[in-house]
N, C-alpha and C positions, 0 to 999 in steps of 0.2 A: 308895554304891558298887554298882554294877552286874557283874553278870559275863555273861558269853556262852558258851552253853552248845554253842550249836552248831561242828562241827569248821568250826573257816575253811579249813583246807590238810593234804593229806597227803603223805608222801613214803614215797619206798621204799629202803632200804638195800640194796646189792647188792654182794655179797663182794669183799672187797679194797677195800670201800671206806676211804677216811680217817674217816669218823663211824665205823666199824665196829672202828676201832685205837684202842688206850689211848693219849693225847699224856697227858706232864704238862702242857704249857702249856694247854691247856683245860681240864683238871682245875684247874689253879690260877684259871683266866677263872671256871670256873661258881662256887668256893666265893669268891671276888670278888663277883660277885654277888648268893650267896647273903647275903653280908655286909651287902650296899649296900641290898638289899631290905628287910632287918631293921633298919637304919639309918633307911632313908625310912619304912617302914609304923608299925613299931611304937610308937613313940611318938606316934603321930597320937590326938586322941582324936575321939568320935563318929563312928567309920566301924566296922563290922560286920569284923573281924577272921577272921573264922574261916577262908574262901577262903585269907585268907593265909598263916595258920596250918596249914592244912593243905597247901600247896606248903612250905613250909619242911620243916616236921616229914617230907615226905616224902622231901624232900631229905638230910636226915639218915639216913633210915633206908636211901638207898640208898647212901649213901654208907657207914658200918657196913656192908652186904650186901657192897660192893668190898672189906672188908679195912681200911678209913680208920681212923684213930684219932682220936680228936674230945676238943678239950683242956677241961678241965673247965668254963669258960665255956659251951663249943658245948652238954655234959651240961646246963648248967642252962639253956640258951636250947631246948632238944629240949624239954626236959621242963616247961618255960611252954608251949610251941606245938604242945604234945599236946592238941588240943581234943576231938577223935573217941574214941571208945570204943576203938575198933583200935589207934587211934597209939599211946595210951594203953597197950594189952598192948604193943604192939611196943617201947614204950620202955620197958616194965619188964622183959621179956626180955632186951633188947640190955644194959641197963642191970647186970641180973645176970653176964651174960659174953655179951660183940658176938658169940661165936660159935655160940650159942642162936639168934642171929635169923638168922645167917647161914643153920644148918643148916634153920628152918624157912621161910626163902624156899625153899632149895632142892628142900624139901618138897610146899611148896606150887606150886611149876614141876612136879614129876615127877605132880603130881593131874591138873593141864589139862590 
């Protein structure tokens, strides 16, 4: 498995835009997704997982930062696809109460 480091594409969000408003119908498309990814990847074996692992796991924790509630499957599929040291804190936080991590994204927004 190969990844690609360099940006291929960027875009710009500009107010009022549709990416910029909550749909549930694409809330429910991404965690689809996110489904269908852990469906194809993870059970493959001999491929270097951790790329993976780490789009998922991040997926999780942004979605806890929304407010999400993640049904105990998701808790124990988070916490297999915590590879990184960070993911790692961040799911033991969220995992103590989702609103510990909530507060310390928000934390970590008002430092930058």
């Amino acid at each position: 498995v190969k990844t690609i480091t360099d940006c291929l594409y960027t875009y710009r969000v500009r107010q009022g835009s549709i990416t910029r408003t909550a749909d549930p119908s694409l809330e429910a498309d991404s965690l689809r997704v996110h489904h269908m990814l852990e469906e194809l990847f993870l059970p493959m074996e001999y491929i270097d997982k951790r790329a993976i692992y780490q789009v998922l796991a991040s997926n999780y924790i942004a979605r806890i930062t929304k407010g999400d509630t993640l049904t105990s499957d998701e808790w124990h599929r988070f916490r297999q696809e915590c590879v990184t040291p960070r993911h790692r804190r961040l799911y033991r936080l969220a995992h103590l109460h989702p609103t510990l991590l909530q507060l310390y994204s928000k934390l970590c927004s008002s430092l930058r």
